[in-house]
C-alpha positions as CSV (number, residue, x, y, z in Angstrom):
1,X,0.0,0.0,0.0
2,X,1.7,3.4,-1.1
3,X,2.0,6.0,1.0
4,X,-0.7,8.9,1.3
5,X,1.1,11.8,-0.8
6,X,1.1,15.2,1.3
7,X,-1.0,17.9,-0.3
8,X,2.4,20.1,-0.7
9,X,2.4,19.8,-4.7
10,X,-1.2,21.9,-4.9
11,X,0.1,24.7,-3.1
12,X,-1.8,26.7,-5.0
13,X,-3.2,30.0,-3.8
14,X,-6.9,30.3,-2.2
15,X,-7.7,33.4,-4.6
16,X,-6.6,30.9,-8.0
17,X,-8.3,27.7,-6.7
18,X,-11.7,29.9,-6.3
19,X,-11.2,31.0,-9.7
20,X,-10.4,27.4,-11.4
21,X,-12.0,25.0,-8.6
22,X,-11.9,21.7,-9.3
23,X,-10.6,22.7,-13.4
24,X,-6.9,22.8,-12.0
25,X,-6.5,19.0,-10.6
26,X,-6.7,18.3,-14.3
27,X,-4.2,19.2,-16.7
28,X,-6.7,19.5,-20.0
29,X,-9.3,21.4,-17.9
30,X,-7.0,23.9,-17.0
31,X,-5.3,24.4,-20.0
32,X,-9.4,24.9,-21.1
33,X,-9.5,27.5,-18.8
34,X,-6.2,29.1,-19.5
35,X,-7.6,29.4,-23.5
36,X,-10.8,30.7,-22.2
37,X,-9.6,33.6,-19.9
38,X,-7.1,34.5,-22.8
39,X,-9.9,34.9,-25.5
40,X,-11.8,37.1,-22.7
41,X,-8.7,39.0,-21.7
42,X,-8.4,40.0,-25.5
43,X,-12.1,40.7,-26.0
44,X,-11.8,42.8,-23.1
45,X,-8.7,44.5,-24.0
46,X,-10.6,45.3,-27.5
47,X,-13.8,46.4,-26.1
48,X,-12.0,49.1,-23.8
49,X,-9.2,50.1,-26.8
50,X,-6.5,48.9,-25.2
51,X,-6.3,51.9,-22.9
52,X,-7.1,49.9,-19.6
53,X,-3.7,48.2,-20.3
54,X,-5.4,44.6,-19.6
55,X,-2.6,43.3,-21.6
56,X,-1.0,42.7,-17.8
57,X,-4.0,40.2,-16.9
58,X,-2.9,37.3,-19.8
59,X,-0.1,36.9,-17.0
60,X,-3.1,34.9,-15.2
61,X,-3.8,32.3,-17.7
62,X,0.4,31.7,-18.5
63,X,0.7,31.3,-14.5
64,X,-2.6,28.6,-14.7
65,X,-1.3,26.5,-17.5
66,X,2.5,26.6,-16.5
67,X,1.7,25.8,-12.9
68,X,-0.4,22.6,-13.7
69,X,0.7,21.2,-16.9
70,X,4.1,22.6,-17.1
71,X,6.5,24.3,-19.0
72,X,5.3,23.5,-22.7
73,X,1.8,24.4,-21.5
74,X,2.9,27.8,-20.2
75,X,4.7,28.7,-23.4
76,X,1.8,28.0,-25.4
77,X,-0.3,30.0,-23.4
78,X,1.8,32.9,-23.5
79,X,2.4,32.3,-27.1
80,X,-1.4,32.6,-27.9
81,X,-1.7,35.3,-25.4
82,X,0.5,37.1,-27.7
83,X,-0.9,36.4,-30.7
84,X,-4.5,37.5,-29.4
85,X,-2.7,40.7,-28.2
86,X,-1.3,41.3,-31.6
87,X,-4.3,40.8,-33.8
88,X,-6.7,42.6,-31.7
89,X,-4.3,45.5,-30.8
90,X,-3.1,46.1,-35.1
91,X,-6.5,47.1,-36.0
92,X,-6.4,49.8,-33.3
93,X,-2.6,50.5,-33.8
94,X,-1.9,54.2,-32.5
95,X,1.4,54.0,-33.5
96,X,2.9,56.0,-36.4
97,X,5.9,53.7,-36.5
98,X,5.4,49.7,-37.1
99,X,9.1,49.1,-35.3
100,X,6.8,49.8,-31.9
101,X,4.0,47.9,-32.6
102,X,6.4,44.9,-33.1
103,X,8.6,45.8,-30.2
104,X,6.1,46.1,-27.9
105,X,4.8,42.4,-29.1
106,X,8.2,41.2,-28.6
107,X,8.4,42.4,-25.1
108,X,5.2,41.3,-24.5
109,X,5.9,37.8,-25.6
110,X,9.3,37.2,-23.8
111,X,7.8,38.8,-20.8
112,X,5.1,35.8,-20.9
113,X,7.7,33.2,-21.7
114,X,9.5,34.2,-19.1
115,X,6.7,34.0,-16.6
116,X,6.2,30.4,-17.6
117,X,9.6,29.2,-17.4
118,X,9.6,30.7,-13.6
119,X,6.4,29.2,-13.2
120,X,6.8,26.0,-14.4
121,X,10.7,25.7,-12.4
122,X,9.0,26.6,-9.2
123,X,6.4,24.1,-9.3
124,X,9.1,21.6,-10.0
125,X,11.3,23.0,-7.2
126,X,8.1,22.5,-5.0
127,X,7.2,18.8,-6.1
128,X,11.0,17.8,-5.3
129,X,11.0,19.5,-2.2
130,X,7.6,17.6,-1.7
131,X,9.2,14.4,-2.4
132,X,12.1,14.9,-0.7
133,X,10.1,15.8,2.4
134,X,8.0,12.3,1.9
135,X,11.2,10.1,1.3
136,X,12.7,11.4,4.4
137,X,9.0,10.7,6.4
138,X,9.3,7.1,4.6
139,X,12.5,6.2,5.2
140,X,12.2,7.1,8.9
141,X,12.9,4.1,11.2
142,X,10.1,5.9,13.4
143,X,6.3,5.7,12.7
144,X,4.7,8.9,11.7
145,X,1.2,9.4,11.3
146,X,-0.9,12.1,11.1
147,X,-5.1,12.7,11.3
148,X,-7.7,15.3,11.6
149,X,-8.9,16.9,15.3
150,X,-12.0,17.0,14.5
151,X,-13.1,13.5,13.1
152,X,-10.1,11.8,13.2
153,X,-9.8,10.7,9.8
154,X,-5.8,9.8,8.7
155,X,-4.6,12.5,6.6
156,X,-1.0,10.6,6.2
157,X,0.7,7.8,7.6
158,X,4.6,6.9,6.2
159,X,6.1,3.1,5.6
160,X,7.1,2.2,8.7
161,X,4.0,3.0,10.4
162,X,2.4,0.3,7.9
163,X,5.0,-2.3,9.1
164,X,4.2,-1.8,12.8
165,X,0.8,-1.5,12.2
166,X,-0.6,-3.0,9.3
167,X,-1.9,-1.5,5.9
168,X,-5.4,-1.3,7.2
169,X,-4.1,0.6,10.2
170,X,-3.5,3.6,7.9
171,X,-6.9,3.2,6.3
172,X,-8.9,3.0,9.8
173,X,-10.0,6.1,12.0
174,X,-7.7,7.1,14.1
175,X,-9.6,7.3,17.2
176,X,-10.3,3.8,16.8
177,X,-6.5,2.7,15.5
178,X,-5.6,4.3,18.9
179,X,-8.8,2.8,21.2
180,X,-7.0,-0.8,20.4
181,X,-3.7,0.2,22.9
182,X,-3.1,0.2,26.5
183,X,-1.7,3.7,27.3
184,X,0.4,5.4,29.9
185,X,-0.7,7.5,30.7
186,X,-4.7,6.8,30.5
187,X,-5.5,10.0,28.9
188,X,-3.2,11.1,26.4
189,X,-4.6,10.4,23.2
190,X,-7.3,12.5,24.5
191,X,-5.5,15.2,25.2
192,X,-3.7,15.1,22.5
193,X,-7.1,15.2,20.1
194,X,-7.8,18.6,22.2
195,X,-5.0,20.5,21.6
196,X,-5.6,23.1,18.9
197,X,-3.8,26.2,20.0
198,X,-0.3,24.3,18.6
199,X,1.4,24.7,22.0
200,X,1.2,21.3,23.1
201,X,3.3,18.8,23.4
202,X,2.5,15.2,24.7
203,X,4.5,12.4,25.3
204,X,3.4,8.5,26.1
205,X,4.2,4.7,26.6
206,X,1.2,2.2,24.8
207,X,1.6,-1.2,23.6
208,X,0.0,-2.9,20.9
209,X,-2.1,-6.2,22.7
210,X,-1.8,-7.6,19.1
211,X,2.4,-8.0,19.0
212,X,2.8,-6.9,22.8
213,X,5.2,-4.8,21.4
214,X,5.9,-1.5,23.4
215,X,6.1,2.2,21.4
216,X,6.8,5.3,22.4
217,X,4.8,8.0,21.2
218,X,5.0,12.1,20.4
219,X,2.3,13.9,20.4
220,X,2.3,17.3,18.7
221,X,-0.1,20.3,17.5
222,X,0.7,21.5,13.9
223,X,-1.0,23.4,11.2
224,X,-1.6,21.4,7.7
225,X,-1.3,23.2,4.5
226,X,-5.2,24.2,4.6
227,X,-4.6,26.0,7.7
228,X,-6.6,23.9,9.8
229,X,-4.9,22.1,13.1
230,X,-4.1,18.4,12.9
231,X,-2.6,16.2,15.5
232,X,0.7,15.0,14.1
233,X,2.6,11.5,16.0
234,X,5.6,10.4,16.2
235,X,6.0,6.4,17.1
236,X,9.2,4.9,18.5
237,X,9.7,0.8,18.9
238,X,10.8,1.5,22.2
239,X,10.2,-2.9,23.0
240,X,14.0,-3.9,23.0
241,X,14.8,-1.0,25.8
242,X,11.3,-2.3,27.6
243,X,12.7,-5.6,28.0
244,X,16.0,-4.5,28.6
245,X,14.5,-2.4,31.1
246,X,12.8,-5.8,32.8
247,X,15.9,-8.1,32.3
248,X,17.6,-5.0,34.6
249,X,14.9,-5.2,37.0
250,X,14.7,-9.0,37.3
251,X,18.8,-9.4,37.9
252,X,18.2,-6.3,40.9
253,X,16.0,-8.7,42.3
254,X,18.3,-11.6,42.2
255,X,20.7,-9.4,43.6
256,X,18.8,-7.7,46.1
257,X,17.5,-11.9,46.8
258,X,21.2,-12.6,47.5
259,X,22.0,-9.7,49.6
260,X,19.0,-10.5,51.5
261,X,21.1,-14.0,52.2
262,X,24.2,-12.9,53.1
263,X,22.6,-10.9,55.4
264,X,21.0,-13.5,57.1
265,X,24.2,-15.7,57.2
266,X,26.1,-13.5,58.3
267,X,23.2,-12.8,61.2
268,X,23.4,-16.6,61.7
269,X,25.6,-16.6,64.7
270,X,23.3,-13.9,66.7
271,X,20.1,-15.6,65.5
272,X,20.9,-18.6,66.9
273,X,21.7,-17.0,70.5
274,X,18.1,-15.2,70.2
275,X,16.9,-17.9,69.6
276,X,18.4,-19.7,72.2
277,X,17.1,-17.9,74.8
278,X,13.1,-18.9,74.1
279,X,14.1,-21.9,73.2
280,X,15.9,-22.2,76.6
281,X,13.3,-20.5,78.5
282,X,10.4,-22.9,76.8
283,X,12.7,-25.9,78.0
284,X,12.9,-24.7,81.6
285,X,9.2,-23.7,82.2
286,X,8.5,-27.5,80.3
287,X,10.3,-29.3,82.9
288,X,9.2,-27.4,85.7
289,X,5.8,-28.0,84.8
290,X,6.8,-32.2,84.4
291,X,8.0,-32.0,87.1
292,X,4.9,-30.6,89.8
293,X,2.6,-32.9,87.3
294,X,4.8,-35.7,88.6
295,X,4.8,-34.6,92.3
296,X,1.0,-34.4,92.7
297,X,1.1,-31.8,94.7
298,X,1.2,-28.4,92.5
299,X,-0.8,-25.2,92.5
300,X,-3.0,-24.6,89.7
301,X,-2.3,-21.1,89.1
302,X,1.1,-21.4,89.4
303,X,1.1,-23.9,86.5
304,X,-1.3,-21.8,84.8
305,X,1.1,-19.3,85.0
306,X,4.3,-21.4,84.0
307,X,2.3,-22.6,80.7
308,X,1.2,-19.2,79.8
309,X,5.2,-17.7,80.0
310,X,5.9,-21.1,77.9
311,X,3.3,-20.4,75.4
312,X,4.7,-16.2,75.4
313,X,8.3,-17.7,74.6
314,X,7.0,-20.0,71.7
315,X,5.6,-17.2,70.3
316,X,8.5,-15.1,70.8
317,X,10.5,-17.6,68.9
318,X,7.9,-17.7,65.6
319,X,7.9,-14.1,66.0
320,X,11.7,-14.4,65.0
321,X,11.3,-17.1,62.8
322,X,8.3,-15.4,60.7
323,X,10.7,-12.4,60.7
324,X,13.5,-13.8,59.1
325,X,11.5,-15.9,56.7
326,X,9.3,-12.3,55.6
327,X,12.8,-10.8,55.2
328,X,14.2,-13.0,52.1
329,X,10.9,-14.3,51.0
330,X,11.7,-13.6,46.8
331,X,8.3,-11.0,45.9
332,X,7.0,-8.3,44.0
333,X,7.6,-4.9,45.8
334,X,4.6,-3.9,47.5
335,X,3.4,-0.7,48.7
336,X,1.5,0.2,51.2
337,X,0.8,2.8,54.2
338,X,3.5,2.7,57.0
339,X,4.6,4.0,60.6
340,X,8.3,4.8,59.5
341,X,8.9,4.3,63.1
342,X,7.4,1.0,63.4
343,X,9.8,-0.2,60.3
344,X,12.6,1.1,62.4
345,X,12.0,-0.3,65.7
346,X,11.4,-3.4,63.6
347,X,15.2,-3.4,61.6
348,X,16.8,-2.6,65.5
349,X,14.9,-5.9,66.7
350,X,17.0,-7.9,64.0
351,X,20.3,-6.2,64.6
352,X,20.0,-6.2,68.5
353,X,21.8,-8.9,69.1
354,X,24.6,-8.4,66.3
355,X,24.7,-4.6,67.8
356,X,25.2,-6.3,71.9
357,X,27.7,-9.1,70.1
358,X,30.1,-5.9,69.3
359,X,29.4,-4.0,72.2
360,X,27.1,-1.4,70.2
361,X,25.0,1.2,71.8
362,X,21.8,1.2,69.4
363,X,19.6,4.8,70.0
364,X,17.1,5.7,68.1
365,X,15.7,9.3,68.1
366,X,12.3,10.3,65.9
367,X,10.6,13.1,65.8
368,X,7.1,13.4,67.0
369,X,3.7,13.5,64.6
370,X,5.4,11.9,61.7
371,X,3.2,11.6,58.8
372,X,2.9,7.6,57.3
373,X,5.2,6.3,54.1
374,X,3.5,4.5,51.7
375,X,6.8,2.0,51.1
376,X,7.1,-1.7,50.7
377,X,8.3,-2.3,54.8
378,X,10.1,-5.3,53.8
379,X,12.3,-3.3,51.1
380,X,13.2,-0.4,53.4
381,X,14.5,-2.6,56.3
382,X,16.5,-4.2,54.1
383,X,17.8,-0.9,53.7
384,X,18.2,0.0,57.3
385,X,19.6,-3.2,58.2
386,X,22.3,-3.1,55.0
387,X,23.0,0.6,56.7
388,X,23.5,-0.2,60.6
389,X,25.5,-3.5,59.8
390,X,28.0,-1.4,57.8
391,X,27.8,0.7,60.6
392,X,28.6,-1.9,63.2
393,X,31.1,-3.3,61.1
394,X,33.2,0.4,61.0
395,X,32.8,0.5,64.9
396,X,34.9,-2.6,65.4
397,X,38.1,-0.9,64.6
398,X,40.0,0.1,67.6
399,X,39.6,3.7,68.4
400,X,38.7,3.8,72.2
401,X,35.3,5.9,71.4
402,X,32.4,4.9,72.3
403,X,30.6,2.6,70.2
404,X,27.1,4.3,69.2
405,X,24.6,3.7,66.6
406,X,22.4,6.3,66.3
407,X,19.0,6.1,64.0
408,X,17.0,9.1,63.9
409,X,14.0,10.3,62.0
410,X,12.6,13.5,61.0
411,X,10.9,16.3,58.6
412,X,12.7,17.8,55.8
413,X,11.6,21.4,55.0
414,X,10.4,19.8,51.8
415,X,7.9,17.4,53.5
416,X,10.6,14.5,52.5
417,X,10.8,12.1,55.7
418,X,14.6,11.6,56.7
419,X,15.9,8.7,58.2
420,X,19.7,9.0,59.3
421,X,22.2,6.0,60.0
422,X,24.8,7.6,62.2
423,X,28.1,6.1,63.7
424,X,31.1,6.8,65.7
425,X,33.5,4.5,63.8
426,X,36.5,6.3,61.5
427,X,34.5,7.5,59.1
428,X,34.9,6.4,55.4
429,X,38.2,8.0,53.2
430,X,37.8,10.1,50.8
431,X,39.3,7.5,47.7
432,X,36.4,4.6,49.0
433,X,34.1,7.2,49.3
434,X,34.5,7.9,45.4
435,X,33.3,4.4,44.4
436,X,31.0,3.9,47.3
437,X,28.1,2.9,45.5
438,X,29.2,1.3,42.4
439,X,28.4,-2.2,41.9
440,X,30.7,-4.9,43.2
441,X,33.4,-2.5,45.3
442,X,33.3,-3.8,48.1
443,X,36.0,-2.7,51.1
444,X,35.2,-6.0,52.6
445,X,37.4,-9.5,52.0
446,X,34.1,-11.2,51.7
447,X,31.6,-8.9,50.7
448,X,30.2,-8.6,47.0
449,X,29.5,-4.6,47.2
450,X,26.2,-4.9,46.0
451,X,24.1,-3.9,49.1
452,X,24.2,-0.2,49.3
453,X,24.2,0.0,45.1
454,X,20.8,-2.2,45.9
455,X,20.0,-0.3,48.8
456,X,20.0,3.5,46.3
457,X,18.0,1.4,43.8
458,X,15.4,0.9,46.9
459,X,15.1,4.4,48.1
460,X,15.3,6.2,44.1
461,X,12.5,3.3,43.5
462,X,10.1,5.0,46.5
463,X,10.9,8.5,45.3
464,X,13.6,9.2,47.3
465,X,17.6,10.0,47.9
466,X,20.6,7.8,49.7
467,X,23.7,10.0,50.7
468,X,26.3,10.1,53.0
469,X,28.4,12.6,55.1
470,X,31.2,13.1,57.8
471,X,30.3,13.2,60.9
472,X,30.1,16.6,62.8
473,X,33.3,15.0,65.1
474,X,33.9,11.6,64.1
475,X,32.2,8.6,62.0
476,X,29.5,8.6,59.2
477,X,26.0,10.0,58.8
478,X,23.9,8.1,55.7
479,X,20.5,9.8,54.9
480,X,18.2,8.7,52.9
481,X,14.4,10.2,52.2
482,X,11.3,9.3,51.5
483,X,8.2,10.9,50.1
484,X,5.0,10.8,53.0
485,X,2.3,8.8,52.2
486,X,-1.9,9.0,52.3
487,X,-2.8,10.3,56.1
C-alpha cells in the first residue's frame, strides 16, 4: 500500500483555486480554462481600446497552465496570449511607427515566456522538495502518522507506520487505531485530540495487545497546509529497551535476593543466640511443669502461670522465625501505608543482638507526629539493616570511642521524611568514598559490594535519595528520604 502523498504539490493560492476549482487538478481542464480567460482578456482589452492596459491580466492564464501542466503548456499559453494581443491591438494600432508595434509584441511575448519558465521551475522545485520531504517521512525508522482533530480521519501515515501496524491501520480512523492500545498515561490520546492552539506537546508509553510490542509516542499540535490544526505523531519501537528495562529489574532482584542471604548468614551466629534464649526459656518452664505434674502436689495457678510464659516464649520464637522468613521471602515490591517508626523499631529488633555481640549502643531518636510512608516495609528494612550493619562493622576498629549507633527520624523542609544512619566509627576516606556505591566494590574481604548499590536502587524506587556525610566530630552519617504517604 503506497504512502498517502502530502498535499504540498497543490500549493496553489486560495484566490486561484476559487477562480479554477476543481478545473486545476486536471491538466486539460486547466489548459481549457487558461484558452478561455485568454480569448476574454483580449475581447476585453478590444472592447475598452486597449487603454485599460489589460494586456497585464494574460499573466493569469500563463501562470494557470504553466503551474499545472508545465513548462510547454505555459509557453503556449503565452504564445497565444501574444498572438490574441497582436491581432486585436493592429487594427487599433496608435502607432505611427510599425518598429513599436512589433517591439512592444516582442516584449510582451518574452515577458510571458519568461513567466512560464519561472512558473513552471518553481512548481518543480516545490514537487522535489515535496518528495524529498515524503522520502525522508518514509524512510524514517520511526512511525509517523498524522489525522484530523476534528473526526479523526488519517490525513498521512509513512512506511514504517504500515509495518508496525498494518496496511489497514492507515486506512482505519484514528480514534479507533488508537482505542486498540493500552496507554500510559490513560488520557493522552485525548488530550492530544484537544490540543488546537499548537502549543502542546505530549508524550506516552502504549503497547499494541496484538504483537505486545511496546512504542513510544510524540504527540504534537501542527498546522496542515489548509490551515486547519491536525494532531501530528511520532512512534518509536521502544520494545528492545522495555525488556532491557525488565531483564535490569529482574537481575536487581536476584541481587537484592542474595544480599538479602548474606545478610541472614552473616546474622546466623546472633540468630541462633536469640533464639536460644526462648528456646531455653520454653525448656525450663516445660520441665518445671513435668516435674509438679509428677509430684502431685502443685498449685494450679502457678502452673497456669508457668504454661502461659511457655506459650509467650514460643511465640516469641515464631515471631523471629516469621521475621526472618518475611525478610528474604523472593516478591514483588509492594506498597502500602506505613509508621516509619514502626519499620525502624522493627530493623533494631533484628540487629539487636549483632549490635550487643560488638558491644554497640543502638539509639534511636524520631521526631514526634510523623506523617505515614507508603513504602514496601520489607524493602526499606533491608535498607536499614544493609545501613547499621555497615555501621557496626566500621565501629569494630580500635579507636577507644564509644561505640554508638544512632538512628533518627525526621521532617525535611520539603515534607521529605529523613531517616539517618549515624556512627562513631572512623568515618569512610575520601578514595572509597568515590566508588562507594558502584556495583561490586566492596572494602570487605568477603563482601560482594552490591548492598548499598541495591539499597540506592530501593530508596530512588520509592521517590527518594541515599547520601552520606562526615560526621560533625567523628564517623559517618547516611541519609536517605522518603516521600510521605496518604494520612
Amino acid at each position: 500500500m503506497s504512502a498517502t502523498p502530502l498535499p504540498g504539490s497543490r500549493l496553489l493560492p486560495a484566490a486561484l483555486q476559487s477562480v479554477g476549482g476543481h478545473l486545476l487538478d486536471d491538466p486539460r481542464r486547466a489548459l481549457a480554462l487558461a484558452v478561455g480567460l485568454v480569448g476574454l482578456i483580449a475581447l476585453a482589452d478590444y472592447a475598452t481600446g486597449y487603454a485599460a492596459l489589460l494586456a497585464l491580466l494574460y499573466l493569469l492564464p500563463v501562470f494557470i497552465a504553466a503551474w499545472t501542466a508545465g513548462r510547454l503548456a505555459g509557453a503556449s499559453i503565452a504564445t497565444l496570449a501574444t498572438l490574441s494581443w497582436m491581432v486585436m491591438f493592429h487594427s487599433v494600432n496608435p502607432y505611427s511607427v510599425a518598429l513599436y508595434f512589433y517591439w512592444e509584441g516582442a516584449v510582451l511575448f518574452g515577458t510571458l515566456q519568461i513567466f512560464a519558465l519561472v512558473i513552471a521551475r518553481l512548481r518543480r522545485a516545490l514537487e522535489r522538495a515535496d518528495e524529498r520531504f515524503v522520502t525522508v517521512l518514509e524512510e524514517l525508522e520511526a512511525a509517523v502518522y498524522v489525522n484530523d482533530m476534528d473526526d479523526g480521519r488519517m490525513l498521512y501515515a509513512n512506511r514504517r507506520f504500515r509495518d508496525f501496524f498494518g496496511a489497514d491501520a492507515h486506512s482505519a480512523n484514528a480514534r479507533e487505531f488508537e482505542n486498540a492500545f493500552e496507554v500510559v498515561p490513560a488520557d493522552f490520546f485525548a488530550r492530544a485530540a484537544a490540543a488546537k492552539d499548537g502549543s502542546l506537546a505530549l508524550k506516552g508509553e502504549f503497547r499494541d495487545p496484538a504483537s505486545d510490542r511496546w512504542f513510544l509516542v510524540h504527540a504534537h499540535s501542527v498546522g496542515w497546509v489548509d490551515g486547519r490544526r491536525v494532531s501530528l505523531k511520532v512512534i518509536a519501537d521502544i520494545s528492545e529497551a522495555k525488556q532491557a528495562e525488565r531483564a535490569g529489574r529482574q537481575q536487581m532482584e536476584k541481587l537484592q535476593l542474595s544480599a538479602k542471604l548474606i545478610a541472614i548468614g552473616e546474622m546466623a551466629s546472633s540468630l541462633a543466640h536469640e533464639l536460644n534464649q526462648p528456646l531455653t526459656a520454653i525448656a525450663s518452664y516445660n520441665q518445671g511443669c513435668v516435674r509438679m505434674l509428677r509430684s502431685g502436689r502443685f498449685d494450679t495457678a502457678e502452673l497456669l502461670g508457668f504454661m502461659e510464659k511457655c506459650g509467650a516464649q514460643a511465640v516469641r520464637a515464631g515471631g523471629i522465625i516469621n521475621r526472618m522468613r518475611e525478610f528474604v521471602r523472593k516478591r514483588e515490591p509492594l506498597r502500602s501505608a506505613h509508621d516509619l517508626k514502626a519499620i525502624i523499631a522493627e530493623a533494631v529488633q533484628m540487629i539487636a543482638m549483632e549490635a550487643e555481640k560488638g558491644g554497640v549502643e543502638v539509639v534511636t531518636d524520631f521526631a514526634p507526629s510523623l506523617p505515614p510512608v507508603l513504602v514496601d516495609a520489607i524493602m526499606i528494612e533491608q535498607v536499614l539493616l544493609n545501613l547499621a550493619r555497615n555501621s557496626i562493622e566500621a565501629m569494630q576498629q580500635p579507636g577507644g570511642e564509644a561505640k554508638v549507633l544512632r538512628i533518627s527520624c525526621a521532617q525535611d523542609s520539603d515534607a521529605m521524611l529523613r531517616v539517618s544512619v549515624r556512627d562513631s566509627g572512623p568515618g569512610i576516606p575520601a578514595p572509597v568514598a568515590a566508588n562507594l556505591y558502584t556495583p561490586f566494590f566492596s572494602t570487605k574481604e568477603s563482601g560482594m559490594g552490591i548492598g548499598l548499590n541495591i539499597s540506592r536502587s530501593i530508596i530512588e524506587f520509592h521517590g527518594g535519595r541515599l547520601w552520606h556525610e562526615p560526621g560533625a566530630e567523628r564517623g559517618c552519617v547516611f541519609h536517605f528520604t522518603l516521600p510521605p504517604g496518604p494520612a
